[in-house]
C-alpha positions as CSV (number, residue, x, y, z in Angstrom):
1,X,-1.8,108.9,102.2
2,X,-2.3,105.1,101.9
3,X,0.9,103.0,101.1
4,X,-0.6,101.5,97.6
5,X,-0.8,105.7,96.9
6,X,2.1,106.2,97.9
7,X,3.8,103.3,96.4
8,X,1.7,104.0,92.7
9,X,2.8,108.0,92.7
10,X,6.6,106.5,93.6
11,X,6.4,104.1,90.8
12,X,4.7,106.8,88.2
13,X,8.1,108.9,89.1
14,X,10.2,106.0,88.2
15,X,8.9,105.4,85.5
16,X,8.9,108.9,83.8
17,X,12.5,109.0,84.8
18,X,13.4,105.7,83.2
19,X,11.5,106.9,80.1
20,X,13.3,110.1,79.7
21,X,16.9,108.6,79.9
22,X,16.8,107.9,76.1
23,X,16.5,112.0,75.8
24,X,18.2,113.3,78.4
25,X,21.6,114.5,77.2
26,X,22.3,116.8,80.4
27,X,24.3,114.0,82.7
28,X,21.3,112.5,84.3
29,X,18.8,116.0,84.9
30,X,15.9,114.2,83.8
31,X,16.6,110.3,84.7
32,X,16.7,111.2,88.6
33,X,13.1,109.8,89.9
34,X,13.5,111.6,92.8
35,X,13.2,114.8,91.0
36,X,9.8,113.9,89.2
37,X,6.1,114.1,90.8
38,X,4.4,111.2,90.5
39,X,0.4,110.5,90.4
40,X,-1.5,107.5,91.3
41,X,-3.3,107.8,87.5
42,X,0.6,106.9,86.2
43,X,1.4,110.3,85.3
44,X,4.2,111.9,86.4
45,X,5.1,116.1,86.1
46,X,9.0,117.4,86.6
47,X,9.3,121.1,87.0
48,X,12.2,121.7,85.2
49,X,11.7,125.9,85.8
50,X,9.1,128.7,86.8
51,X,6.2,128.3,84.3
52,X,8.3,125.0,82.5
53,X,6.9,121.5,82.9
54,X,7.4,118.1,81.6
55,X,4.5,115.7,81.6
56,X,4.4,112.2,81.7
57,X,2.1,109.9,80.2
58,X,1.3,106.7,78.7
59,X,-1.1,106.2,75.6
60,X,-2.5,103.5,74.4
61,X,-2.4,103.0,70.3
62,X,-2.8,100.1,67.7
63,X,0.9,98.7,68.8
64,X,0.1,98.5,72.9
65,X,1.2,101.4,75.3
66,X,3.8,103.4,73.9
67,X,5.8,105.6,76.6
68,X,5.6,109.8,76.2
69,X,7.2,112.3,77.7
70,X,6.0,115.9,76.5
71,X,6.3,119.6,77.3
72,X,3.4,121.3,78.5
């Protein structure tokens, strides 16, 4: 794996994490970047339990970019 790979999955993680702090009530489960999967598309997965996953995305709309973070 190349370091701009690397570096664009470890910023996808971030950035899921950082996204999810405004929901996470559970002292910091979901706002731990370590603990999500990043991608080099900008999408990030966190396997929260067997067959349970969150998913990571960003959408663009009318009003720019917003920032989603969705079962699936």
């Amino acid at each position: 794996m190349t370091r701009s790979v690397a570096a664009a999955e470890d910023d996808a993680a971030r950035r899921a994490a950082q996204a999810t702090y405004r929901i996470d009530l559970s002292d910091q489960l979901l706002s731990n970047p370590g603990q999500w999967r990043g991608y080099i598309s900008g999408e990030a997965s966190y396997y929260l339990a067997p067959g349970t996953v969150l998913h990571y995305g960003r959408e663009e709309n009318e009003r720019g970019p917003p920032t989603t973070a969705t079962p699936s």
